[in-house]
Structure formats: C-alpha cells, structure tokens
N, C-alpha and C positions, 0 to 999 in steps of 0.2 A: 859530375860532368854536366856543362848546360849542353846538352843534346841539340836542344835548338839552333845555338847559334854556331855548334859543330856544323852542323847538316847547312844551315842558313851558305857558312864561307863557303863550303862544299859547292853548292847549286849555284852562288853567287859565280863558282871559277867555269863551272860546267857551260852557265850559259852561252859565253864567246865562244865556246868549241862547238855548242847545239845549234849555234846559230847561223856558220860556219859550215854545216855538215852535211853529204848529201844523202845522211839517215832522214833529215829534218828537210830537206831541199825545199828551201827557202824560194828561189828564183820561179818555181812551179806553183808554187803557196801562190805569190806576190801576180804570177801572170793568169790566178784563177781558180787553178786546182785545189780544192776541198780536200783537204787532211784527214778527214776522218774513213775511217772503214765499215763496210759491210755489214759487221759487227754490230755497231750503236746506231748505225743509220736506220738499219731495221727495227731496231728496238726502240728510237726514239722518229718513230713515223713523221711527226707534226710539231713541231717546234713553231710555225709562223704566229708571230707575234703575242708569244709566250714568255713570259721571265723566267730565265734561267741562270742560277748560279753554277760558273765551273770550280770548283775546289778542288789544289795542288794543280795549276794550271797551267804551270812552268812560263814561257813565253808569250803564252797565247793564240798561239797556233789553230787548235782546235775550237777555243772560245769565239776564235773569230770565224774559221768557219761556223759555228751555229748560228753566228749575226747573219752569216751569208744567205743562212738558212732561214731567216726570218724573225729569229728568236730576238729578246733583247736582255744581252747577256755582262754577267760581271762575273768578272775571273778573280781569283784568291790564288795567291801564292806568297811562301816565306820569304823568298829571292828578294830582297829588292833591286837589286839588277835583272832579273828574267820581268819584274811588273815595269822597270824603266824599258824597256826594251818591247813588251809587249805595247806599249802607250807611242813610243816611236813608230813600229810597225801598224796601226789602229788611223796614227796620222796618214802616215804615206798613201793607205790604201781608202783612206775615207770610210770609214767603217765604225759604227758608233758603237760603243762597249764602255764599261768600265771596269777598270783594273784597281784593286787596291792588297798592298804587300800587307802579308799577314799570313802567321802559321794558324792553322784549323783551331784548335782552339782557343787561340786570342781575337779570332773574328766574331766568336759569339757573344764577344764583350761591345762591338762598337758598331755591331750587324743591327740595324734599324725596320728592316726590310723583311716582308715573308715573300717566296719566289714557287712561282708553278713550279718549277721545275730545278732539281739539285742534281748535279750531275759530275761523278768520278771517274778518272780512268789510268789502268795501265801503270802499273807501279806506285801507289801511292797509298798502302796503308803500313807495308814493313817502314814507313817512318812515323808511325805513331804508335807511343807505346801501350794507349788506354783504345780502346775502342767503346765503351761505354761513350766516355765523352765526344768521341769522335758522331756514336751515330744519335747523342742528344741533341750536336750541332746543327747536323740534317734533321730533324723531327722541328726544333724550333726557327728552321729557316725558311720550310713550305707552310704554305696556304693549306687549311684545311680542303683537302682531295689533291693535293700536290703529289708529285712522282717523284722518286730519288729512283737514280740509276747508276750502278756499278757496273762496269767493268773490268776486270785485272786479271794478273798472270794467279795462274792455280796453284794453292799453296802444294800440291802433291809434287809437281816440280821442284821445286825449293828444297824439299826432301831428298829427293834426288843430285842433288847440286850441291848437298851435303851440309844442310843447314834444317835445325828443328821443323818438326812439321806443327808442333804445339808448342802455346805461349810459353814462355817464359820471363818473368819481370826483368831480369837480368838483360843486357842488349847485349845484338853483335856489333862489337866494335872492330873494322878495317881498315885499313890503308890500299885504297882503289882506285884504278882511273875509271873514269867511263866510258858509257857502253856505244858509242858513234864510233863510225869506221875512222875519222882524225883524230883518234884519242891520242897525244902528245905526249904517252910516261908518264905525265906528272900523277902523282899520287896523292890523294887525298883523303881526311879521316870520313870516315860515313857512322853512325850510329841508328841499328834499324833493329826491330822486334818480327819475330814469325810470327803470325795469328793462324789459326785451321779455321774452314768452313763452317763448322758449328760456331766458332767463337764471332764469328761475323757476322751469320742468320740471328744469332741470336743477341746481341747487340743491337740490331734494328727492332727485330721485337721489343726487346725491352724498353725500348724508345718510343714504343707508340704507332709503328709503322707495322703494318699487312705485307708481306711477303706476295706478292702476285704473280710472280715466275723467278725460277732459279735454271740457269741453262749454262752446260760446258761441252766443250770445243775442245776438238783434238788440232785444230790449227792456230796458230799465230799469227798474226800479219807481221810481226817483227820480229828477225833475225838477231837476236840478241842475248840470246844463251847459246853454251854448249853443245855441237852434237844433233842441230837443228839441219835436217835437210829438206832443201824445196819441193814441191808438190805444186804442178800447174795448175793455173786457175782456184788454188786452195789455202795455200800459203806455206807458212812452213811447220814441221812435225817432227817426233821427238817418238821413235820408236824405243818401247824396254823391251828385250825377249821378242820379238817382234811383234811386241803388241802398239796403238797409239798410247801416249801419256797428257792425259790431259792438261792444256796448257795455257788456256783461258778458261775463267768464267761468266757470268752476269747474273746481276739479282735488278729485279726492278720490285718497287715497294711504295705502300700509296699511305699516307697519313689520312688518318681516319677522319669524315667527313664530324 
C-alpha cells in the first residue's frame, strides 16, 4: 500500500472540513487571534526574527501565527490542498511565509536551507512509520545550535484508546472521519504507526541532537478524544481510576554546536 498517498487523499478531503470548523475557527484566526497554546508559547519564548521550519503543518494556521510572532517561517505539509490553502490564507492576511507540499521525508530531498528553529506539533508522528528518518530530517535541517521542538498527544493515551503502545512495522489501517465538531460521516482510509516515548527520545539522539528538556501534561488544549472532561482555566483531562492520564508531551532538543 503507498501509505502516503492514502493518508495524502485523506488530509486533502479533511482540509474543507478544517477549514470550515469552529475547532479551527478561522474567522478569530483571520481578526488576530493567535492559534497557538500555552504550551509551545512557553517553550518557544523568542521566535523574533528566527527561521523556523513547521513540519505536518496542515493549513498553516499555527505557522502563520509564529510569522505573527516574529519568526520567518516555512511550513511543510503532504496536503497539497492544506499548502494551497495555507498560501491563500498567507495572501489575505499579508503575512509573509512560505509553504511548500511535501510529506517529511521527501523534503529532505529538495530542503536547501538549515533553519534556527524545527518545530512539530499535535498529532503528527503516528503518520510516519520510520522515525529514524523522521528525526535525521530535523538534525539536517538546523543550523549548528538550532532547537527542534515537539509537541504531541502521549503515546500512554493511545494505549488506552486501544491501540499499541509499542512500534510495530505492520500499520493501522482505518476507515475514519475526522476529529472537528462538522465531521460529515464521510469516511476515510488513514494509515498511521504507534511509536512509545523511548522510541522517539531516542531517534533524536541518534540523530545528533541533546535532549534539553522532556515535559508532560495531564491537560490538553483539545477536546478530541474520548472521555475528556473540562477543567477551568486548564484544559481538558482524562481521568483512569481517578488518577490524571497523561495527555500531552514536549521534548525540546539542541543539535550540537
């Protein structure tokens, strides 16, 4: 199965629905509001007039808040309808970025550029099945003392959700809609792998990058699993036994000067 261009139609149908959604509320985006959370804001203090690459970028939502931010930034996504769309929205708002379609590891083919700053987030390593390759692409795309930073949901959840908590080469293959409150029924195939938190610390290691903080969070900022109830001013949580379950993580990571 070419997984890629599974996943590729996949994202290509999601984007009019992302776009569309008041998960993504666009109309708040466009009058100013900054998309990014609590989260990555903290952890990426200073972005002003820093190069930053976003990879799995979807839209551009968040890549263009970091332009907002000061940063000058290019976004990477498989989509080429989510990087047509990101390039639309980039016009209207005057906002200077650049977008170019491409899945993670065919960018390391045609990537010319090293970038202070690599930056992921939020669902986006269960669609790649190598993570080796995945964190060579980040080591050869910063600048010697560059920072890569992770964000994503905690493979411990995932476990819970009923899906491996350890790699497996073999993928999961679905039939799904997605996860925005106007999801339409339609169903669509997805093909995505588990990785656990060792397999991902250490995939950066072995790429060449310093591990400089690893930190997790019993909250989410998005309501997009199972079983999640709200918590003011916190976000939302995912009690087991009534303990929390942790539900995000972040690694920040510096390539060696």
């Amino acid at each position: 199965m070419d997984y890629i261009k599974v996943n590729r139609d996949t994202w290509n149908k999601r984007t009019a629905l992302h776009t569309q959604s008041t998960f993504y509320n666009l109309p708040m985006f466009k009058s100013g509001t900054n998309s990014l959370n609590p989260i990555e804001l903290a952890l990426l203090a200073d972005v002003k007039n820093k190069s930053l690459l976003h990879l799995q970028c979807h839209f551009g939502q968040d890549t263009l808040s970091w332009a907002r931010l000061g940063a000058r930034v290019t976004g990477v996504d498989l989509s080429p309808t989510a990087i047509e769309y990101a390039n639309k929205l980039k016009q209207s708002l005057n906002i200077e970025a650049t977008f170019i379609a491409s899945d993670v590891y065919s960018f390391s083919t045609i990537n010319t550029h090293l970038f202070d700053i690599v930056y992921t987030s939020y669902g986006v390593l269960n669609w790649l099945p190598n993570l080796s390759k995945w964190a060579n692409v980040i080591a050869n795309s910063l600048q010697k003392g560059g920072e890569f930073y992770l964000i994503e949901f905690h493979s411990f959840n995932e476990l819970l959700n009923g899906y491996s908590y350890f790699h497996d080469t073999a993928p999961t293959i679905e039939e799904e809609g997605t996860y925005t409150e106007n999801c339409d029924g339609t169903l669509s195939k997805t093909v995505t792998w588990s990785h656990s938190i060792s397999d991902i610390i250490n995939a950066l290691i072995q790429a060449g990058l310093t591990i400089e903080s690893f930190n997790e969070y019993p909250f989410s900022p998005y309501d997009c699993f199972e079983g999640l109830e709200y918590v003011s001013d916190k976000g939302y949580q995912l009690l087991h036994r009534g303990h929390q379950v942790p539900l995000i993580f972040s690694i920040k990571a510096r390539k060696h000067l």
